[in-house]
N, C-alpha and C positions, 0 to 999 in steps of 0.2 A: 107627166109624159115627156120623154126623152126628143128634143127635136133633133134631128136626124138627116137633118136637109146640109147642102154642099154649104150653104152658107155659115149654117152653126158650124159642122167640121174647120170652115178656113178659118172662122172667129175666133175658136179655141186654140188652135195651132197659130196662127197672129199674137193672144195672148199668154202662149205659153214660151214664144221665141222672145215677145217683149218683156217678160218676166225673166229669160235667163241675161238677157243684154244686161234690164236694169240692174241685177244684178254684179257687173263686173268693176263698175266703178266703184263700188261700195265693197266689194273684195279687194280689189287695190286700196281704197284710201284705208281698210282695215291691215291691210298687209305694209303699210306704209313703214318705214323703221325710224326710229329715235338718231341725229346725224350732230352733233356737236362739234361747232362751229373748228376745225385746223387751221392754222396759219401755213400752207402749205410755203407759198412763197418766200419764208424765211426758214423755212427748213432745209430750202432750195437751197440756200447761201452757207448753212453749215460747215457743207465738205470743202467749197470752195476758200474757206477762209479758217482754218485749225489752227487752234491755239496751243503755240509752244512756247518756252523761256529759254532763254541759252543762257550760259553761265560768264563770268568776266574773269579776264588774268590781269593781274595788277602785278608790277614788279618792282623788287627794292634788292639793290646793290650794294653791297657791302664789302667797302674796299681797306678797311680799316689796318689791313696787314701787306699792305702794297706802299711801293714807294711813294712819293708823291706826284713824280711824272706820271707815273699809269694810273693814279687816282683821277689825276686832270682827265689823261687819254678815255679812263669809261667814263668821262660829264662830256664828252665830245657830245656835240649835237650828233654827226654823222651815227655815233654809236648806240645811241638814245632810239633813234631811228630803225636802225638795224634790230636792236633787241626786241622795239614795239611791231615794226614785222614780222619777226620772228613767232613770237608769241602769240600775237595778232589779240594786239593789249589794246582796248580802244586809246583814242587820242585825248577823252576825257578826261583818262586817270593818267598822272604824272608819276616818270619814273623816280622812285623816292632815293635818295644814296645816303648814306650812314659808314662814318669810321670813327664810328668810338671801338675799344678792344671788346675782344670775344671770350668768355669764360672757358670754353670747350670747345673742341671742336667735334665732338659726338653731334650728328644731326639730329637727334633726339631732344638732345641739350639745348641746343640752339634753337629749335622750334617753341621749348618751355621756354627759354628765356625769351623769343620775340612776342609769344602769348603773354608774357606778363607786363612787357616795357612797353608793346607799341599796341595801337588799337586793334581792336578786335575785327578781324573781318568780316560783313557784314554775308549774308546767306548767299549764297550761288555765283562769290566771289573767292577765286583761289589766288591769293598772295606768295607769289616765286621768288626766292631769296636767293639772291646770287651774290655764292660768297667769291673771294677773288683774295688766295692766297698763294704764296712763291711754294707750297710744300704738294702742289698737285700738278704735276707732268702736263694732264690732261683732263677731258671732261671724260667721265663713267656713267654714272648713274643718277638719278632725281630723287630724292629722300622724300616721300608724300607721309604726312605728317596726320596724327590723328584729330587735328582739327583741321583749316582751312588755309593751313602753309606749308610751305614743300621748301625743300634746298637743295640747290645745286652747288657742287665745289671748284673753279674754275682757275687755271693757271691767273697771275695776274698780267700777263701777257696775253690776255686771248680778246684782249680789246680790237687786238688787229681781224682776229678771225673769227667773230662772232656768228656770224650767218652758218658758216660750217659747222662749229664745232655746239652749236646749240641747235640746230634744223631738227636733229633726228630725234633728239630729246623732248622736244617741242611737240613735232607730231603724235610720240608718244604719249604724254600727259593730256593732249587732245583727244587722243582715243578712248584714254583712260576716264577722263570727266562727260565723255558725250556715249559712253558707253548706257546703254538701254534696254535689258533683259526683260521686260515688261511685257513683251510681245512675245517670248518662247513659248513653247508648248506645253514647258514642264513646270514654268510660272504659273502662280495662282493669283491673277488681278483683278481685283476685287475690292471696294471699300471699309466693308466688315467681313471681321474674321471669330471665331470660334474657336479657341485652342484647347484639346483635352488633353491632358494629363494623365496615361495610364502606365501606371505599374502592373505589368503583364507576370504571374507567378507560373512556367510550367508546370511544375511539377509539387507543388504544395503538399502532397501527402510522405513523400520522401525524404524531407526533413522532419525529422518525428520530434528532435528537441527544440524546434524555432519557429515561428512564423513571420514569414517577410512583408514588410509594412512598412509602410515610409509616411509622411504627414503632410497634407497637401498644402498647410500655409510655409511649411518649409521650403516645397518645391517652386510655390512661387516666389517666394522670396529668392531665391536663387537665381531667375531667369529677370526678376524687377528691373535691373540696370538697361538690359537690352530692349524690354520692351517697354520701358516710360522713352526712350530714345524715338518711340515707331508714333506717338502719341503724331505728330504733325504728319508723318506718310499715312497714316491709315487713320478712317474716320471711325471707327469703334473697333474693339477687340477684347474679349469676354475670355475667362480661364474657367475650365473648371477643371477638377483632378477625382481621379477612380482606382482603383484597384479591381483587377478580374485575374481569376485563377484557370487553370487545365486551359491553356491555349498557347499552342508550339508557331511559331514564324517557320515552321520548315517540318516540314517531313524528313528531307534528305538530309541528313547529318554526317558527315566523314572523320575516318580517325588519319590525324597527321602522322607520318613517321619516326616521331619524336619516340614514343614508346614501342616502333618493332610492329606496326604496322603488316597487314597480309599481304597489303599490295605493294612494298615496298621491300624488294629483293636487296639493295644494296644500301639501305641510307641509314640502317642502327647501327651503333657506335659499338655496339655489343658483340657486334660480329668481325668488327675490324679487331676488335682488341682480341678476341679468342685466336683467330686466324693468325696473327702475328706472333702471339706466343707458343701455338702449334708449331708453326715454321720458325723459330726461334728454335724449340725444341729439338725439331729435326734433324737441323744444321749441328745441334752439338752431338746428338747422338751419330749421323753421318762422320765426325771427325775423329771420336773415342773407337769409332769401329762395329756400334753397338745398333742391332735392328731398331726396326723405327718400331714403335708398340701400336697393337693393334688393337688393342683397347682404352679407352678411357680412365687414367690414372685417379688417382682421388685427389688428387694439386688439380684438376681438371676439373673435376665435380664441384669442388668447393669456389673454384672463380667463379661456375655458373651461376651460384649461388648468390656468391656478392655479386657479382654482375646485374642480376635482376632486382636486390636489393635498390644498386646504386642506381639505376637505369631511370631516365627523368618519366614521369608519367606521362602519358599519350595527351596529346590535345586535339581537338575537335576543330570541324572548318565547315561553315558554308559558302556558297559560289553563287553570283547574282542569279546564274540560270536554277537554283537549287532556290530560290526566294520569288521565283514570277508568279505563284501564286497565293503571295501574303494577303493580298487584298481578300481573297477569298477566303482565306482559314482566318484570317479575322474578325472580318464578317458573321463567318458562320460561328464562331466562339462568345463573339460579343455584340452588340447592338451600342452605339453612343450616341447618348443624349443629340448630339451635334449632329448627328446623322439626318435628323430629321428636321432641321432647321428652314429658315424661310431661302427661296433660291438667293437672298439677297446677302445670304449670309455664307461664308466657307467656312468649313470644317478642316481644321489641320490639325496631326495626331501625332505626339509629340510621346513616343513608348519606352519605357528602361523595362529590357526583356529581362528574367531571370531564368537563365536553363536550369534543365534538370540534372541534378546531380551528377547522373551517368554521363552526361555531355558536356562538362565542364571541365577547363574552360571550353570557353565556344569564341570563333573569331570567325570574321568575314573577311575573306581572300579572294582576289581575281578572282583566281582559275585555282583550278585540282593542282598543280603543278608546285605552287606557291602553297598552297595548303599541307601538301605533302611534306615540305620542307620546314616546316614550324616547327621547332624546339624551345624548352622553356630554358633560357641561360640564367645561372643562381646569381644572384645580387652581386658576391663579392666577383666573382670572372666579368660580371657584365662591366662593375666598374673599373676592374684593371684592361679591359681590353678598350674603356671607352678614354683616352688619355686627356684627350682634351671634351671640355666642357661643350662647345657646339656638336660634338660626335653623341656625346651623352643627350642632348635635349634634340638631335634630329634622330635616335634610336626610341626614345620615350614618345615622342611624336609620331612616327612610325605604328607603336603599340596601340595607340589610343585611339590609332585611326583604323585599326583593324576590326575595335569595338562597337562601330558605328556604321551605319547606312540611311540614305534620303529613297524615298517614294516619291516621285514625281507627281507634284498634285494631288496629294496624299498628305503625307508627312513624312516622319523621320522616327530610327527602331535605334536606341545603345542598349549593350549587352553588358549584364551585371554581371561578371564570373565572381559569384562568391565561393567559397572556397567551400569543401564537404568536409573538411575540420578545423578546427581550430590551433592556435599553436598550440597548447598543452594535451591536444586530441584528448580535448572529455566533451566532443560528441559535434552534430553536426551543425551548419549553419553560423557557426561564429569564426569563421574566415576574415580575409582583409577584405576591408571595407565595408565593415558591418557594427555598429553602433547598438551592443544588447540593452537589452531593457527589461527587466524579468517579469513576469507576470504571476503577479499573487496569487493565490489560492489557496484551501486547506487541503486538498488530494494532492500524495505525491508527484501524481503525474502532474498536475496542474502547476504545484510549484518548480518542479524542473523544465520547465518551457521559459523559453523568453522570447522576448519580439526583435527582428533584425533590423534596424532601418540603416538607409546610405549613411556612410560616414563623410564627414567634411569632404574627405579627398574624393569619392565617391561622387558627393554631388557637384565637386568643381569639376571634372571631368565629362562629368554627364550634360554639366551646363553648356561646356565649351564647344560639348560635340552637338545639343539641340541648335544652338544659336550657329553653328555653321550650317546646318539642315535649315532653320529658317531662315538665312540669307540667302539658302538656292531657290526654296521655295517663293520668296517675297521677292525675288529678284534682284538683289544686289547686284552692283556691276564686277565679275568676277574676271575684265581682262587684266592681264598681266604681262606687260612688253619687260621684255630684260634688258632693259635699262633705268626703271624704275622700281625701285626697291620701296614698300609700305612697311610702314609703321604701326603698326596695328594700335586700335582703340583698347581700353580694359571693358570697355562698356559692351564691345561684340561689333559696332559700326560706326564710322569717322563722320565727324562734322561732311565733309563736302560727298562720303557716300550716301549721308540722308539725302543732302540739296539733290546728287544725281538719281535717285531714287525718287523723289519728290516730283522731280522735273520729267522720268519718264512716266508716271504713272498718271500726271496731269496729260501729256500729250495723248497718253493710250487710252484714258477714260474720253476722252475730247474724241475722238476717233470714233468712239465707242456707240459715243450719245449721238453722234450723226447718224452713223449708221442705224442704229436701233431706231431711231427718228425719221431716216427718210425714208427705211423699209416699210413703216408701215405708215405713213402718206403716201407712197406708191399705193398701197395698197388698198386705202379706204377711196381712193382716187380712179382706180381700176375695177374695182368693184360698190357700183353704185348702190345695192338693193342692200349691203354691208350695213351694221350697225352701230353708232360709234357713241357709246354710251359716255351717260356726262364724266364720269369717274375718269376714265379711259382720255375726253377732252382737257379733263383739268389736270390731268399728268401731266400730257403733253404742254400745257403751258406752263404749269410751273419748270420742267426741264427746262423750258427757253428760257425763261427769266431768271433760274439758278445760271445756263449759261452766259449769259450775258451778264451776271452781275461777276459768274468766273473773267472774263474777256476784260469786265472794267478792272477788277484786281489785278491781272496780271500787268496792264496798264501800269498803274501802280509801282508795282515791285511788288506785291506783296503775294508771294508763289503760296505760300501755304496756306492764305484766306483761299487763294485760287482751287487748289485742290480740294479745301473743304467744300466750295458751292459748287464742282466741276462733280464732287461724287453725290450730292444732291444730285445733280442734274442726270446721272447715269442710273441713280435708282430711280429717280420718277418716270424715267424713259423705258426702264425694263421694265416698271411695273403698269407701263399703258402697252408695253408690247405683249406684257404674259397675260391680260385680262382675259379671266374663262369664259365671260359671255360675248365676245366677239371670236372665238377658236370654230364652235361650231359652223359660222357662217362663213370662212374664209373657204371652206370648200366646197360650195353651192353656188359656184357662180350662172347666170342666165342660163347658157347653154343645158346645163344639168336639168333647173327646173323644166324645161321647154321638155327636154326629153323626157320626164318622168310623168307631166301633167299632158302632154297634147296625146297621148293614147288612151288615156279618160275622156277627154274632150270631146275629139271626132269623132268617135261612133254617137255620143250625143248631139251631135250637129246634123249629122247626114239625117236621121228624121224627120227633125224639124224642116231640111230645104225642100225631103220628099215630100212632106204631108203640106205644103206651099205651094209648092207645084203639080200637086193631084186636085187641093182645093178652089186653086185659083183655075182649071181645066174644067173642074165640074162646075164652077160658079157659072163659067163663060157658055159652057154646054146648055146650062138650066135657061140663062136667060136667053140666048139664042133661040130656043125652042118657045119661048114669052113671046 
């Protein structure tokens, strides 16, 4: 039998209020989250205290072709003084002076000879050699050397004026060594990198007697010099090489006016020279007395003949706004391994494109304008009009560069123009710069195929144009003040542009690891109910203890131990900020839950206070009437 009396009703609603209570403490300590212990307070200290290296100038004066009174005048103390100001040389390192004779006086020469006679300068120090002879007027320019010495040529008179006449040179080399591209946009900063190698073939079925192919321990072998160089800037860096066919860099392709062009009214040469021998003709028939003909002679017909004989073939041009969408047609044509990599790792894509026949060659120009104007000059005119030798190697340089374009955070595309015959024209594919290789077989067609690959000169050029692509992409310091003239390395990058490379990728990782560090201490800080898994905590310490063992090296001297524990420190730091089981809970702060659960809640509450206060009315009704 059901008791039915005010008292059982207020009992049951008593015990069923007491049963949702007990329950919320036990909802919470189930809801409780896992919080691994942060050092927040030294994360604090991070931003306030960033770890850089600056570099040292050391200087050695070489006066060895000065009289001996102005040998004396540069050992002046006053002048010692002056030059260490100048340079802003510390006072630890003493200024060295040498006059024994000089072999050469080529800066180049002279930078080998002090590499081999006096000690080596040690990393993130640049040794300034100031020579001081009666056969230079004035100071010009700073010879920066492809290790870690420079020269300057200086009257030996300029002991009087040194403040002046070395200030401006001074500031520049200062520009030049503290220069820091690490932080661009179009830099890719990063500890590891991913390099692929693709030989991109458009048009593969158009060459019907070749197939282009190239050997990927060749390719890397090619680029080895420049990147065993990267071994101390970058903490890993992996190659791999591919071949993919039917995929064009460009939809938009243009014909230059070289070959008489549609949009090109006045720039064939074929129309100057008809035009001149018309009005040539004219003019004698005007003087003999004789009408002028009003039709086309057969001396006329047959120029046009030769004319389109001799007429140089059309060449082809794209425009950087005719490539904004490479990422895309590449994309869509290919898939690279590197693509799908860990975030910790970059993919740089390093392409020798081959056009298609119908669009060969093919060159990258500004503008339309520049394109339109491209002609091919024959070998023998090119070198009678080039007289001197610096004319000849800044027109070749010019060429090589039209072959070539960088992707911003991306990589870098050079253009293979192989040629659609060969000299003896028996058939397609074996042009310059193409190394045949025949391919056996017992069927005709089989044995008349052969395979194309780069030729020496081919993959020197290729090499030259990826390794300036990868010093935009990797950030090389690319200022250039005109009064400093470089010396370039054969290797692709100078002794003191590692050290400056070294030295900004150490500041910008340091940067990096704080920021990524205290963004997310703010944040497990700010959001209590947050979860901070152990994985997630023991990142976080190791980052700190990789920094700080950066901060004692740098102490030290030793910038490349520093770089390698500073890029420890930036990947354990991104890898407790990317952690996927703390993502979901960053966007659920209190507020949210409150909204989401207190309209479940209340209508379960209000019952309970009613059937409380109907119970506790009828309790007091029954016994009053008792």
């Amino acid at each position: 039998m059901i008791d039915d009396t005010p008292w059982a009703r207020l009992a049951s609603v008593i015990l069923f209020a007491g049963f949702i209570f007990a329950c919320a403490p036990i909802a919470y300590y189930l809801a409780d989250v896992v919080r691994y212990p942060i050092n927040h307070e030294k994360i604090k200290t991070l931003q306030s205290t960033p770890i850089q290296y600056d570099y040292i100038i050391t200087l050695t004066v070489h006066t060895g072709q000065c009289s001996t009174s102005e040998t004396s005048s540069w050992a002046d103390s006053n002048v010692r003084t002056s030059l260490s100001e100048v340079f802003r040389s510390p006072a630890s390192k003493d200024i060295v002076y040498l006059a024994d004779p000089l072999s050469s006086k080529d800066p180049a020469a002279i930078i080998h000879s002090f590499d081999g006679t006096r000690p080596t300068p040690p990393s993130h120090e640049m040794d300034v050699v100031i020579v001081a002879t009666p056969d230079v007027v004035s100071v010009k320019s700073l010879y920066l050397g492809p290790t870690r010495r420079s020269v300057i040529f200086v009257p030996c008179t300029s002991h009087a004026t040194v403040r002046k006449d070395l200030s401006l040179i001074s500031l520049d080399l200062h520009a030049v060594l503290s220069s820091d591209r690490s932080k661009d946009t179009d830099v890719v900063s990063v500890p590891q990198y991913r390099i692929s190698m693709t030989l991109l073939d458009a048009a593969p079925l158009d060459r019907r007697n070749s197939t282009i192919t190239w050997s990927g321990a060749t390719m890397k072998k090619s680029m080895a010099s420049f990147l065993t160089r990267l071994d101390d800037a970058v903490t890993g860096l992996d190659i791999d090489t591919q071949i993919v066919r039917f995929v064009k860099i460009s939809d938009k392709v243009h014909k230059s006016c070289g070959g008489g062009g549609k949009d090109c009214p006045a720039s064939a040469k074929t129309s100057a020279k008809k035009s001149k021998k018309k009005s040539k003709k004219k003019d004698d028939g005007k003087k003999e007395g004789q009408e002028e003909p009003s039709e086309r002679t057969e001396e006329e017909g047959e120029d046009d003949k030769r004319d389109q004989k001799t007429s140089p073939p059309p060449l082809y041009f794209v425009t950087p706004k005719d490539l904004q969408r490479i990422r895309s047609l590449l994309s869509d044509g290919f898939n690279l391994e590197s693509g799908s990599l860990s975030p910790l790792v970059s993919p740089l894509h390093l392409i020798l494109y081959v056009p298609p026949p119908a669009e060969t060659p093919l060159y990258i120009v500004p503008d339309k304008a520049t394109g339109r104007a491209l002609e091919i000059v024959p070998a023998a005119a090119a070198a009678a009009e080039a007289a001197e030798a610096a004319e000849a190697a800044e027109a070749a340089a010019a060429e090589t560069n039209r072959l070539g374009f960088y992707v911003p955070r991306y990589g870098g595309v050079v253009v293979w123009n192989l040629a659609t015959t060969d000299e003896s024209g028996e058939g397609e594919g074996g042009g310059e710069g193409c190394s045949k290789k025949d391919l056996g077989g017992e069927s005709e067609s089989s044995a008349s195929r052969h395979q194309c690959q780069p030729s020496d000169s081919v993959l020197d050029i290729v090499s030259d144009l990826w390794v300036s692509q990868l010093r935009h992409l990797l950030g090389v310091a690319t200022t250039t003040p005109k009064s400093v003239v470089f010396l370039r390395s054969p290797d692709g990058i100078a002794e003191w542009e590692l050290d400056a490379l070294i030295r900004g990728r150490l500041s910008h990782f340091s940067s990096l690891t704080a920021k990524s560090l205290s963004a997310l201490s703010s944040l497990v800080q700010d959001m209590s109910h947050m979860s901070v898994p152990v994985l997630v905590g023991e990142s976080v310490a190791a980052s700190l203890e990789e920094y700080d063992l950066a901060r004692r090296k740098v102490l030290e001297g030793d910038v490349t131990s520093a770089l390698a524990h500073m890029s420890n420190a930036f990947n354990h730091a991104r890898l407790a900020e990317m952690e996927p089981s703390m993502a979901p809970l960053r966007y659920f702060p209190p507020v949210h839950l409150a909204a989401v659960y207190l309209p479940l809640i209340v209508p379960l509450l209000i019952p309970i206070v009613m059937g409380l206060k109907n119970g506790v009315k009828e309790w007091r009704e029954e016994k009053g009437k008792k």
